[in-house]
C-alpha positions as CSV (number, residue, x, y, z in Angstrom):
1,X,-14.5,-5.8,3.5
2,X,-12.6,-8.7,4.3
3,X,-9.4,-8.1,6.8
4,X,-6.1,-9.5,6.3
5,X,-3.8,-9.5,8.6
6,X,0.2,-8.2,7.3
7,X,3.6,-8.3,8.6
8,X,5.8,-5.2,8.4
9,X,9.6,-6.1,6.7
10,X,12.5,-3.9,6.4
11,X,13.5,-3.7,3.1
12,X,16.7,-1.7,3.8
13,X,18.1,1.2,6.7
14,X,16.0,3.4,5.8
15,X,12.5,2.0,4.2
16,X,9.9,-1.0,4.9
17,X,7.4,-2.9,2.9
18,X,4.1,-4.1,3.3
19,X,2.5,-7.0,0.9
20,X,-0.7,-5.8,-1.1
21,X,-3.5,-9.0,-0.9
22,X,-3.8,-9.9,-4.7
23,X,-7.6,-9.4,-4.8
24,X,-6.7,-5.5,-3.7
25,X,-4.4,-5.1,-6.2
26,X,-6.9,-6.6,-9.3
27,X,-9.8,-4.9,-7.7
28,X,-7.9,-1.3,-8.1
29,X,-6.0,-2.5,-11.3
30,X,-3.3,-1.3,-9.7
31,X,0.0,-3.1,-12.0
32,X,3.6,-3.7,-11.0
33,X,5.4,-1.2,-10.3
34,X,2.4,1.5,-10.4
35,X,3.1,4.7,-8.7
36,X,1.0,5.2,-5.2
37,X,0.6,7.8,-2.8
38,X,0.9,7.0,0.8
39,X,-0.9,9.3,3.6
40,X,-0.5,9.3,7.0
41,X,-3.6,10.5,8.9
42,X,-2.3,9.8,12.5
43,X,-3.9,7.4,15.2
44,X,-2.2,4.1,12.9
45,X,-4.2,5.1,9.6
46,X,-2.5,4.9,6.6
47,X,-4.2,5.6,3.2
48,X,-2.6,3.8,0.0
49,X,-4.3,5.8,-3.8
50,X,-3.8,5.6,-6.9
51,X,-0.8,8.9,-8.1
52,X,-3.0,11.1,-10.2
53,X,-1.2,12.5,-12.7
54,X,-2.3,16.5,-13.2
């Protein structure tokens, strides 16, 4: 896996955003505006996946 390097911006008081590499986004088929889930596991891990709807 390749590693790109990313810059943190605040997108308002109270939220940030992170840009998404275009070949991660294609490879997941993830589209605009696609609902995610975001996980913090602690120690600077952060999982991005897919919302599964039940």
């Amino acid at each position: 896996m390749k590693r790109e390097i990313r810059k943190l911006n605040k997108t308002s008081n109270h939220s940030y955003s992170v840009v998404i590499p275009k070949d991660i986004v294609r490879k997941y088929k993830w589209r605009e505006r696609q609902r995610l889930t975001v996980e913090d596991r602690g120690k600077g891990v952060v999982i991005i996946r897919d919302l599964k709807k039940r």
